[in-house]
PDB file as gemmi writes it, atoms N, CA and C in Angstrom:
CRYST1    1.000    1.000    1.000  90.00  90.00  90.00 P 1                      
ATOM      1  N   UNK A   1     122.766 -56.020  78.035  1.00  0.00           N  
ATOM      2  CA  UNK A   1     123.215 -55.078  79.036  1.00  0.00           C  
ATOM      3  C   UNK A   1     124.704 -55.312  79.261  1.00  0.00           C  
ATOM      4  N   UNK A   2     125.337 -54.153  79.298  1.00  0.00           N  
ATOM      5  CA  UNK A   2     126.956 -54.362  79.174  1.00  0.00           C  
ATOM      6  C   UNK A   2     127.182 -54.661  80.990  1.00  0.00           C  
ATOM      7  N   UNK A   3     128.855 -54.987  80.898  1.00  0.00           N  
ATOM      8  CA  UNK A   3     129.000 -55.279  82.566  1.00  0.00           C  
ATOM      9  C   UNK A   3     129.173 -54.264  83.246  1.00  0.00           C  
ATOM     10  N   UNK A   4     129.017 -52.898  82.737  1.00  0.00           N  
ATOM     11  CA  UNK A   4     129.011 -51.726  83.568  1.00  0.00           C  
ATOM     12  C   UNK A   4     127.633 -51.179  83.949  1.00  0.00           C  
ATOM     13  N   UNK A   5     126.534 -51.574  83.052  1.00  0.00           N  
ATOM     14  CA  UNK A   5     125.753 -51.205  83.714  1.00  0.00           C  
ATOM     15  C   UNK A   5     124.962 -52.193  84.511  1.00  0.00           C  
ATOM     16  N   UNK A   6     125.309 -53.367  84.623  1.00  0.00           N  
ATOM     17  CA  UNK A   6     125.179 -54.561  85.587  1.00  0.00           C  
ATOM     18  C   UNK A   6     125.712 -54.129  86.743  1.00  0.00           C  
ATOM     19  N   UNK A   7     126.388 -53.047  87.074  1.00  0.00           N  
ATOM     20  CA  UNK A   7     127.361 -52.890  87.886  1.00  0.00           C  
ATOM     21  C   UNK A   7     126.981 -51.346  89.053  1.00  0.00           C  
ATOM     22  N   UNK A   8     127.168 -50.823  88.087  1.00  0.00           N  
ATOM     23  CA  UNK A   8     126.428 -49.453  88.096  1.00  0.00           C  
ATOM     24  C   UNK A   8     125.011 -48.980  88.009  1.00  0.00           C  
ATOM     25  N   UNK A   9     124.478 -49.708  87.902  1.00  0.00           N  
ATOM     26  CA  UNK A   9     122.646 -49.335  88.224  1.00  0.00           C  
ATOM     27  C   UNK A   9     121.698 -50.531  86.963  1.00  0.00           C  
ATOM     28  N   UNK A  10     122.640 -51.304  86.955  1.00  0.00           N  
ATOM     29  CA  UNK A  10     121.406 -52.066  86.017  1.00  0.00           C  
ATOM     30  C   UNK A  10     120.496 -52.492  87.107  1.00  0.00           C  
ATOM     31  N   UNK A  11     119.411 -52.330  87.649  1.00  0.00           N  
ATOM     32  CA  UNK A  11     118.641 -52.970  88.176  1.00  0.00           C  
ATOM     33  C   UNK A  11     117.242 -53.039  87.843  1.00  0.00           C  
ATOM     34  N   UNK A  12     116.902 -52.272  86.355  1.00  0.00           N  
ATOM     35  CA  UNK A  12     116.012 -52.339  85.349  1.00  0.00           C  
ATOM     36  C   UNK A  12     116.328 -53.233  84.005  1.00  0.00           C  
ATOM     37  N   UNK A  13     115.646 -52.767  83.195  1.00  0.00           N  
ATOM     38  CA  UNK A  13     116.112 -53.785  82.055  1.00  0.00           C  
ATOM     39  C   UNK A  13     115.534 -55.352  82.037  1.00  0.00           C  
ATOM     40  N   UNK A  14     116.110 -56.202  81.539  1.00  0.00           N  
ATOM     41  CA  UNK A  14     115.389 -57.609  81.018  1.00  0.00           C  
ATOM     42  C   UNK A  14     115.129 -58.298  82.112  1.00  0.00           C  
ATOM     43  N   UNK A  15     115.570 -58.053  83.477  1.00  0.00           N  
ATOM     44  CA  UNK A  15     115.452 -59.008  84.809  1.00  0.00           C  
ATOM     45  C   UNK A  15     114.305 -58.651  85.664  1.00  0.00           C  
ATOM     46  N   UNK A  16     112.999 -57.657  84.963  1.00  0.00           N  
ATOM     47  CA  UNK A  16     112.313 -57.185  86.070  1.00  0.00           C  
ATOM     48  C   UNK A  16     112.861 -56.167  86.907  1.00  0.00           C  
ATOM     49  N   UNK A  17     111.801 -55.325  87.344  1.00  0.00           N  
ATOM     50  CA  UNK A  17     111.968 -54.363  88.329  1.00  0.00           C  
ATOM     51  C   UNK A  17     112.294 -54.480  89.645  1.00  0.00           C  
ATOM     52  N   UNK A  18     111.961 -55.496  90.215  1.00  0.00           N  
ATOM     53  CA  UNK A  18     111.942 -56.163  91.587  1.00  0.00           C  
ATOM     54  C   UNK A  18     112.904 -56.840  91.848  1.00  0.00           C  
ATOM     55  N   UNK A  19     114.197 -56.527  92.717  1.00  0.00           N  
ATOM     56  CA  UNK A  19     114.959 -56.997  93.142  1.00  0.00           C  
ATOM     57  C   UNK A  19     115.031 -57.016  94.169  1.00  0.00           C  
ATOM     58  N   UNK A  20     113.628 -56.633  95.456  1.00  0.00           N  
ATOM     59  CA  UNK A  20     113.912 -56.910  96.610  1.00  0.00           C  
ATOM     60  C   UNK A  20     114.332 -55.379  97.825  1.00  0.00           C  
ATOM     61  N   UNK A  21     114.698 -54.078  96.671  1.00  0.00           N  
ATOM     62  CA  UNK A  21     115.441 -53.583  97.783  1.00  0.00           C  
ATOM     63  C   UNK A  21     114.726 -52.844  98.194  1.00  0.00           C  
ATOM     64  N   UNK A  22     113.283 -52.847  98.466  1.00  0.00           N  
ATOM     65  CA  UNK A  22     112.469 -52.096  99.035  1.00  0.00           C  
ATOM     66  C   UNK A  22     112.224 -52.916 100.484  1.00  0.00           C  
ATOM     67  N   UNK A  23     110.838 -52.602 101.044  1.00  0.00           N  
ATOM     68  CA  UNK A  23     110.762 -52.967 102.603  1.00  0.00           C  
ATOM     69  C   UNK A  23     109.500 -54.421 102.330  1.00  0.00           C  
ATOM     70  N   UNK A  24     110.101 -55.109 101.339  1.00  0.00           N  
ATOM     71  CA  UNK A  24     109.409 -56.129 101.054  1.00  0.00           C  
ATOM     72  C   UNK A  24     109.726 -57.138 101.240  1.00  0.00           C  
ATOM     73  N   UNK A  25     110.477 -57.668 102.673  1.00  0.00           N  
ATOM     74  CA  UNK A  25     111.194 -58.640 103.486  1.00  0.00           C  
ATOM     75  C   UNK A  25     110.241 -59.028 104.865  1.00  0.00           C  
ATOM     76  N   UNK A  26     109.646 -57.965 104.795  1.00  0.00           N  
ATOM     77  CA  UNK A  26     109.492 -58.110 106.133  1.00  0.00           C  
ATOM     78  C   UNK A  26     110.600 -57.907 107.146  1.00  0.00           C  
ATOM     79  N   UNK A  27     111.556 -57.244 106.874  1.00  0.00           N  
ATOM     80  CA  UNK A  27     112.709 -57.050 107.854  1.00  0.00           C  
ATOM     81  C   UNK A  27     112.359 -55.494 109.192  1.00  0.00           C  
ATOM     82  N   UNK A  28     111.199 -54.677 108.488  1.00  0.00           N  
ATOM     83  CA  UNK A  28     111.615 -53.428 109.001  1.00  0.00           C  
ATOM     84  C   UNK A  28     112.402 -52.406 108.367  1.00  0.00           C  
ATOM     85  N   UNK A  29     112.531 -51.156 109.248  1.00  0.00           N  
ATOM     86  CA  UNK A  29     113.367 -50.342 108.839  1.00  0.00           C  
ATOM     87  C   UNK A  29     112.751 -49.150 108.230  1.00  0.00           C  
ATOM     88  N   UNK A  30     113.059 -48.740 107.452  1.00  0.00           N  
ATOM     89  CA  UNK A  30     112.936 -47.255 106.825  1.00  0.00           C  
ATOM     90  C   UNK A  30     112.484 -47.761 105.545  1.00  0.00           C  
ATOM     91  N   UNK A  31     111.355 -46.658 105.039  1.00  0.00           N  
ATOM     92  CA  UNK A  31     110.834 -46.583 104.292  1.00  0.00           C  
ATOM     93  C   UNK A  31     111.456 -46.994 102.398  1.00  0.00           C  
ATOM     94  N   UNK A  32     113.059 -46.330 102.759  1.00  0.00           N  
ATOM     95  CA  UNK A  32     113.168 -46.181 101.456  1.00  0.00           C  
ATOM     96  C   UNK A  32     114.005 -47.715 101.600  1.00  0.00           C  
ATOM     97  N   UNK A  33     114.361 -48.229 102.784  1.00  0.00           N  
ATOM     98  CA  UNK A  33     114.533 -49.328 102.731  1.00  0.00           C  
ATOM     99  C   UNK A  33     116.249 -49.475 102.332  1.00  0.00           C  
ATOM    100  N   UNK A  34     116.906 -48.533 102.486  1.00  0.00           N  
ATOM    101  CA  UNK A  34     118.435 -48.213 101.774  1.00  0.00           C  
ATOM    102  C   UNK A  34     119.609 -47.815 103.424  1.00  0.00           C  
ATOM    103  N   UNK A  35     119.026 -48.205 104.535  1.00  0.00           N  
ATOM    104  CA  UNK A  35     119.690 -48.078 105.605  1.00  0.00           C  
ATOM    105  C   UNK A  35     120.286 -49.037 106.706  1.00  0.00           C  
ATOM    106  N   UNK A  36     120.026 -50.322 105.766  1.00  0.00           N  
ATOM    107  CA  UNK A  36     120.519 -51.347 106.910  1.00  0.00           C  
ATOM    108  C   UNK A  36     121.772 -50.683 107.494  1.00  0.00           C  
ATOM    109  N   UNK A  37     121.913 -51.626 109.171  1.00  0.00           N  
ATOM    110  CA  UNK A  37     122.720 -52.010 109.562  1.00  0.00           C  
ATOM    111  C   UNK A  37     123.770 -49.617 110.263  1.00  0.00           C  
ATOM    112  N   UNK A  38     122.970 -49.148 110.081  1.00  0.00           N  
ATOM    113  CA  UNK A  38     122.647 -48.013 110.370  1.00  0.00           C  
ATOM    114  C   UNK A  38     122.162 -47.437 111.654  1.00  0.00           C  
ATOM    115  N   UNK A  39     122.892 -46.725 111.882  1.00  0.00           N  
ATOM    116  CA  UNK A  39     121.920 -45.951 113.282  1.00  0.00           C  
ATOM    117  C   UNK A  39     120.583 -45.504 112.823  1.00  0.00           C  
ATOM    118  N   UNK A  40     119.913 -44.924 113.302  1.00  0.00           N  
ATOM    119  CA  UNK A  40     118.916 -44.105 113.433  1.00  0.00           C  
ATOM    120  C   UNK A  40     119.550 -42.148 114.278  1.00  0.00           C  
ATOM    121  N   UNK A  41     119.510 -41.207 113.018  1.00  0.00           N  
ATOM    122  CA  UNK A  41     119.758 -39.739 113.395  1.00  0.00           C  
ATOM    123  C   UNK A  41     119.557 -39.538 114.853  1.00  0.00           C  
ATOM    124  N   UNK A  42     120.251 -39.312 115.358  1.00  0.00           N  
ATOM    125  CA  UNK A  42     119.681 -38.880 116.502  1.00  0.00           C  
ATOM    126  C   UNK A  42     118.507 -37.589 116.884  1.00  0.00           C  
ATOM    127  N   UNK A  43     117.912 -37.448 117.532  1.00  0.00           N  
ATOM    128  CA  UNK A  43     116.740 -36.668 117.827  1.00  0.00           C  
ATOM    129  C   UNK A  43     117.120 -35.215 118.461  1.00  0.00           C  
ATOM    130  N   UNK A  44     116.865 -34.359 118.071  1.00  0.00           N  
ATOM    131  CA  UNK A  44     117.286 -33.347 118.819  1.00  0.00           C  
ATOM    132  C   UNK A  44     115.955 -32.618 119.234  1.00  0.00           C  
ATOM    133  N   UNK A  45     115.240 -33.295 119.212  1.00  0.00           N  
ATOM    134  CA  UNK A  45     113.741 -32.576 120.322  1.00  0.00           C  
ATOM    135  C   UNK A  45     113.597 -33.303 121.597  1.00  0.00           C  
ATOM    136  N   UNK A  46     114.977 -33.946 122.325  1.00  0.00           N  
ATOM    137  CA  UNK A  46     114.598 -34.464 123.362  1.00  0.00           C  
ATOM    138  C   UNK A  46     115.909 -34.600 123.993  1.00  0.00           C  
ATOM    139  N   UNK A  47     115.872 -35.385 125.406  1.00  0.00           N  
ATOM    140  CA  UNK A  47     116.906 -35.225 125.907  1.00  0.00           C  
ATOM    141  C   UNK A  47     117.217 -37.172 126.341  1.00  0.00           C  
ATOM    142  N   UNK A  48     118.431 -37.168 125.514  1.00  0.00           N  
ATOM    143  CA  UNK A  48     118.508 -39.229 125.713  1.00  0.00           C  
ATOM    144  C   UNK A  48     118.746 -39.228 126.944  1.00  0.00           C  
ATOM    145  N   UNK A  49     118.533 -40.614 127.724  1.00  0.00           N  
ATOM    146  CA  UNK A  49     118.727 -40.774 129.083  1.00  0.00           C  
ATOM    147  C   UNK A  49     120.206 -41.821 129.061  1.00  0.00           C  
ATOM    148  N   UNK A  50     121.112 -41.171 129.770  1.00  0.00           N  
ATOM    149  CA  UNK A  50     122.109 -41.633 129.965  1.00  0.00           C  
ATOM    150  C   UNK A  50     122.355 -43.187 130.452  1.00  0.00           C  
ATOM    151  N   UNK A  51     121.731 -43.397 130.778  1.00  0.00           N  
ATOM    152  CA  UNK A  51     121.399 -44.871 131.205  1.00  0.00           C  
ATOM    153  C   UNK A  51     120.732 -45.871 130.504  1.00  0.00           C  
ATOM    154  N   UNK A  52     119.505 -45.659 129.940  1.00  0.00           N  
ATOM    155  CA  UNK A  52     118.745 -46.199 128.637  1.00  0.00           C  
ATOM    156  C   UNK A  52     118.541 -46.091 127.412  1.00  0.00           C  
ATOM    157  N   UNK A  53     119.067 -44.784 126.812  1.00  0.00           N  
ATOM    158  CA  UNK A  53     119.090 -44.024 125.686  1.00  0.00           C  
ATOM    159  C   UNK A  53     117.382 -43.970 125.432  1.00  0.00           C  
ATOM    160  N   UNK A  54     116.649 -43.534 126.117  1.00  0.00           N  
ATOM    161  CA  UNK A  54     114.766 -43.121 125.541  1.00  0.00           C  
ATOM    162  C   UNK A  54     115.144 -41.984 125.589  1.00  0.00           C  
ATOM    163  N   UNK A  55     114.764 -41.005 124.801  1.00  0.00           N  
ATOM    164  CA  UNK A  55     114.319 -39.754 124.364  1.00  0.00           C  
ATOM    165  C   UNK A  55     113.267 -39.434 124.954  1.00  0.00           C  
ATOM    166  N   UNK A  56     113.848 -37.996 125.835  1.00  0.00           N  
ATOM    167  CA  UNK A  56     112.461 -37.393 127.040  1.00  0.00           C  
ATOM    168  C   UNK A  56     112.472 -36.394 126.366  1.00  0.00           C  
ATOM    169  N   UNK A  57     111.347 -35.678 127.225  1.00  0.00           N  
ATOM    170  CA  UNK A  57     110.955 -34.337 126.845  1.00  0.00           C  
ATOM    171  C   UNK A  57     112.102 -33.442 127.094  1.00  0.00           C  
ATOM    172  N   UNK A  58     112.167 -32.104 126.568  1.00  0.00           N  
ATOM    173  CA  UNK A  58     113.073 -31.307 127.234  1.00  0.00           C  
ATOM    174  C   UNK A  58     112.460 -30.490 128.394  1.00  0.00           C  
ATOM    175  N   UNK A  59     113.339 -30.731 128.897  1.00  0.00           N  
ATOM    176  CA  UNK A  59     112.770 -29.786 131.005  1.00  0.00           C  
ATOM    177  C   UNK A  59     112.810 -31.084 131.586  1.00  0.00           C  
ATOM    178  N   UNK A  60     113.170 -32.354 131.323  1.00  0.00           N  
ATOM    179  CA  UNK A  60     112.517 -33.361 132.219  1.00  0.00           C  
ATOM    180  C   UNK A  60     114.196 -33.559 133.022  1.00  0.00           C  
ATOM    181  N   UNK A  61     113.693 -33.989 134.242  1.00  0.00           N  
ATOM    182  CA  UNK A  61     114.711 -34.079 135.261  1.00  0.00           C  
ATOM    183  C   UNK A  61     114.854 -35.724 135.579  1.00  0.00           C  
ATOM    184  N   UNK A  62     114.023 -36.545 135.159  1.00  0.00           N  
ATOM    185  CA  UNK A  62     114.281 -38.147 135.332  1.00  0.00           C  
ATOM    186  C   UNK A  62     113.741 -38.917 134.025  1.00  0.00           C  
ATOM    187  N   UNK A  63     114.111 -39.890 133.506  1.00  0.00           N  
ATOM    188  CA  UNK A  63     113.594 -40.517 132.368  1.00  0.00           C  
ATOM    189  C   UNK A  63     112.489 -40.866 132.776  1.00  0.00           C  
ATOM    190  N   UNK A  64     112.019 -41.276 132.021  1.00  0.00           N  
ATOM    191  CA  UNK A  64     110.418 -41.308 131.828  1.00  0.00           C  
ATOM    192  C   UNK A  64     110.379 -43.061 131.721  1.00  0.00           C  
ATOM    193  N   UNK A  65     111.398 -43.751 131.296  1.00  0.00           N  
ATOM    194  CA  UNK A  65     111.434 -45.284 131.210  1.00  0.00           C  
ATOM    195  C   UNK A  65     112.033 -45.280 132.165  1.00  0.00           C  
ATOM    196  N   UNK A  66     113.486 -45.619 132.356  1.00  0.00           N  
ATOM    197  CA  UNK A  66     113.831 -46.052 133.938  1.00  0.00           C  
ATOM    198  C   UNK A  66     114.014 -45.446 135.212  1.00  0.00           C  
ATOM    199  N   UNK A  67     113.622 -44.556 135.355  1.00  0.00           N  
ATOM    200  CA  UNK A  67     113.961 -42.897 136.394  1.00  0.00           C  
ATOM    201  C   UNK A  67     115.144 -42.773 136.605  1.00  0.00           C  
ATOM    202  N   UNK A  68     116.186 -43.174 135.493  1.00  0.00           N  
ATOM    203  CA  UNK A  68     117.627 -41.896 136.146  1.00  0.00           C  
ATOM    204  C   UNK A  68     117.546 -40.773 136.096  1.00  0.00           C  
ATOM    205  N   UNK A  69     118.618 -40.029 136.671  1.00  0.00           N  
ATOM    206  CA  UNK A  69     118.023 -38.778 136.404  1.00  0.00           C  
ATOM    207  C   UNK A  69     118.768 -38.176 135.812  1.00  0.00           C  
ATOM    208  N   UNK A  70     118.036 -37.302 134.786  1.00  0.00           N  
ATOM    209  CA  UNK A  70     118.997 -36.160 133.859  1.00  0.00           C  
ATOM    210  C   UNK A  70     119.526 -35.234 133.476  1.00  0.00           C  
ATOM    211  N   UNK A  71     119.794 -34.727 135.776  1.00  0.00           N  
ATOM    212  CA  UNK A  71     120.115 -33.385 135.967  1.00  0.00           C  
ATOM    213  C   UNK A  71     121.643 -34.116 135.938  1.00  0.00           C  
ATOM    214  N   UNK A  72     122.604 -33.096 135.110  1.00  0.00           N  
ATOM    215  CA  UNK A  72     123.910 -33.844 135.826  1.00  0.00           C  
ATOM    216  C   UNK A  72     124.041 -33.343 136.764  1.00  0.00           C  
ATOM    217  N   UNK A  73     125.111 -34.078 137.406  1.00  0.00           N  
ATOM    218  CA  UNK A  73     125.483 -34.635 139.342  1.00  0.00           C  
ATOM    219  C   UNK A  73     126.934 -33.537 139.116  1.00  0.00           C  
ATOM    220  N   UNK A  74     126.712 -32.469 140.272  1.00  0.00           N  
ATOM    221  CA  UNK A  74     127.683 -31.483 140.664  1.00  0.00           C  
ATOM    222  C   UNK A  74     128.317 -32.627 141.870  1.00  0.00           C  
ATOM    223  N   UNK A  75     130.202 -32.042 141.767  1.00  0.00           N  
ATOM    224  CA  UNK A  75     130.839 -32.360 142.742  1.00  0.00           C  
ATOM    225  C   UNK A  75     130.256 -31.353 144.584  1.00  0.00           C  
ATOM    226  N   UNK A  76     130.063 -32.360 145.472  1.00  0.00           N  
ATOM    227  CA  UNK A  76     130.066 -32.067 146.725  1.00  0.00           C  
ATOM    228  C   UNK A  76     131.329 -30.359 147.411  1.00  0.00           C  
ATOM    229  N   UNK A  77     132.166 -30.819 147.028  1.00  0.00           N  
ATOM    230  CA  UNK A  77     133.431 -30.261 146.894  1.00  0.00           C  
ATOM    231  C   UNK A  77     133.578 -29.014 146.257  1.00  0.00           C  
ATOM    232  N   UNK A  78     133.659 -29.281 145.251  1.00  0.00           N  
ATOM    233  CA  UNK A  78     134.190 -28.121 144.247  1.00  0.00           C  
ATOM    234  C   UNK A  78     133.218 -27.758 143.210  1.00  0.00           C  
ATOM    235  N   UNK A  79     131.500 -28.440 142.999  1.00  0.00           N  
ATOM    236  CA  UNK A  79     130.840 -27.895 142.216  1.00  0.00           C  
ATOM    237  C   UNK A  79     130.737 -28.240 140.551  1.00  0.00           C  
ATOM    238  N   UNK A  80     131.785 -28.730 140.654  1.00  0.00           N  
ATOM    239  CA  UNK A  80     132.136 -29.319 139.071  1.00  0.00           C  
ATOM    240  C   UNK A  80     130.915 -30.534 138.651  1.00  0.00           C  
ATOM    241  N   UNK A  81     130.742 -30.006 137.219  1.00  0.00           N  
ATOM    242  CA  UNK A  81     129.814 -30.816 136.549  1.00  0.00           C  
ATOM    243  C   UNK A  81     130.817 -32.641 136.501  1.00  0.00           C  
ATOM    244  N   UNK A  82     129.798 -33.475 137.027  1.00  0.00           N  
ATOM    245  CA  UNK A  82     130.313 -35.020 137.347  1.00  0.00           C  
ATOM    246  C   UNK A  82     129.759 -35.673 136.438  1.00  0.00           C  
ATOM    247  N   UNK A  83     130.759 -36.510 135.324  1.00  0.00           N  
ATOM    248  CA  UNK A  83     130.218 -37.405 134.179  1.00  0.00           C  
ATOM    249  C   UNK A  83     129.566 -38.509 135.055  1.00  0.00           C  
ATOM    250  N   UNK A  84     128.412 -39.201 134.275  1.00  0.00           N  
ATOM    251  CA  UNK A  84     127.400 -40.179 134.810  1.00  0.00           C  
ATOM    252  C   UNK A  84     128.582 -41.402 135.143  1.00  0.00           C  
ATOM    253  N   UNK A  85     128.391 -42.065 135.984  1.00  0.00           N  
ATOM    254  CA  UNK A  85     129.175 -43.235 136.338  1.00  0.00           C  
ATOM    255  C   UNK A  85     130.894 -43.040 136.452  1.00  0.00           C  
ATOM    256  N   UNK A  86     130.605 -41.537 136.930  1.00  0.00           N  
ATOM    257  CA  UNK A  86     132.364 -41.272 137.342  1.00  0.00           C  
ATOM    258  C   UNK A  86     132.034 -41.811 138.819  1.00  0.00           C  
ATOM    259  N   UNK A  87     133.505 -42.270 139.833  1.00  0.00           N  
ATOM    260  CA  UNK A  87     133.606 -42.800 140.967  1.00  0.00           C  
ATOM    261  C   UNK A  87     134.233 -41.222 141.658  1.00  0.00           C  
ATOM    262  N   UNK A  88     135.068 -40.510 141.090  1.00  0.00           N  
ATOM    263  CA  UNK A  88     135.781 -39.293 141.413  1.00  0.00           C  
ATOM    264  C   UNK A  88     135.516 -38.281 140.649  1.00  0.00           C  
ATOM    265  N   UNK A  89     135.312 -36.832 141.364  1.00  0.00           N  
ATOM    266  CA  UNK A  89     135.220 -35.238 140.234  1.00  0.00           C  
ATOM    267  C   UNK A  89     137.094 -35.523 139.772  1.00  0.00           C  
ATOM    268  N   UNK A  90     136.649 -35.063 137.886  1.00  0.00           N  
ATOM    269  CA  UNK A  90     137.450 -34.818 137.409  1.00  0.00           C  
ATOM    270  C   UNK A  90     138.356 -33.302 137.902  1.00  0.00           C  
ATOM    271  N   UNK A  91     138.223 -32.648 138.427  1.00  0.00           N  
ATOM    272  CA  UNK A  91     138.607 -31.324 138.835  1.00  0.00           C  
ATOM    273  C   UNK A  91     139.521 -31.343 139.893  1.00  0.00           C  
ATOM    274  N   UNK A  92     138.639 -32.303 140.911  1.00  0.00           N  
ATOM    275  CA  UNK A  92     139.490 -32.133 142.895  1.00  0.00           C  
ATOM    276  C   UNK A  92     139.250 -33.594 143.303  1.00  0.00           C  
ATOM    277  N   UNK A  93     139.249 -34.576 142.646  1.00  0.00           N  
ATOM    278  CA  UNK A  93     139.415 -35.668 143.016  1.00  0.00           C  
ATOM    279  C   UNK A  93     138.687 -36.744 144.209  1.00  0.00           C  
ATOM    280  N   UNK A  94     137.586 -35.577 144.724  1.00  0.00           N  
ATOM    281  CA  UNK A  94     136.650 -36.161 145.647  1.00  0.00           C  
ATOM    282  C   UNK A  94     135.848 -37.349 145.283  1.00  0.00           C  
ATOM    283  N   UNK A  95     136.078 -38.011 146.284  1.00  0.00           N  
ATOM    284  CA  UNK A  95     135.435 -39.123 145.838  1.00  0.00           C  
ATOM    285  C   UNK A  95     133.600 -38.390 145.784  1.00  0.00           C  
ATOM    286  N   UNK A  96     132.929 -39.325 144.257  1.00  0.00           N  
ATOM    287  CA  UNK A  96     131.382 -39.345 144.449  1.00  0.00           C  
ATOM    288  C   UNK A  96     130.550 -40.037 145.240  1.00  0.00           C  
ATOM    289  N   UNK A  97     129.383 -39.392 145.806  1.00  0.00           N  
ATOM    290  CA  UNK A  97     128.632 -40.497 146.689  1.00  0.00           C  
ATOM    291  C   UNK A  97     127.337 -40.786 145.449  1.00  0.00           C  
TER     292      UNK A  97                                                      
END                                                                             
């Protein structure tokens, strides 16, 4: 076997088939076993919870693991949509309660 295809996909040939890169560690993971160290796609049949990242149903108004809730928070003031763990509306500067 030349050093290019040692390089480039020898992973057949005189050394056996088995080199391990399947889910035969016992490590976990994905099936095809080719995603370490990888997110996981995110889900778009649900709604993540800003606080825990669990995936709820859609329509749900509090997580289902820690009960934040996943209506966003309007300013008092001026109505403006308020990012989670803002102290002030970006818009009019009111402080959040």
């Amino acid at each position: 076997m030349g050093i290019l295809d040692r390089i480039f996909g020898g992973h057949g040939g005189g050394h056996g088939s088995s080199h391990g890169h399947g889910n035969s560690h016992g490590y976990g993971g994905s099936p095809s076993g080719h995603d370490w160290g990888r997110n996981p796609a995110p889900s778009s049949s649900g709604i993540p919870c800003p606080q825990c990242k669990a995936i709820n149903p859609q329509g749900s108004r509090f997580c289902s693991q820690c009960a934040a809730s996943l209506v966003p928070a309007s300013c008092a003031k001026c109505g403006s949509v308020v990012q989670t763990g803002a102290k002030f509306c970006a818009q009019c500067g009111n402080a959040v309660i």
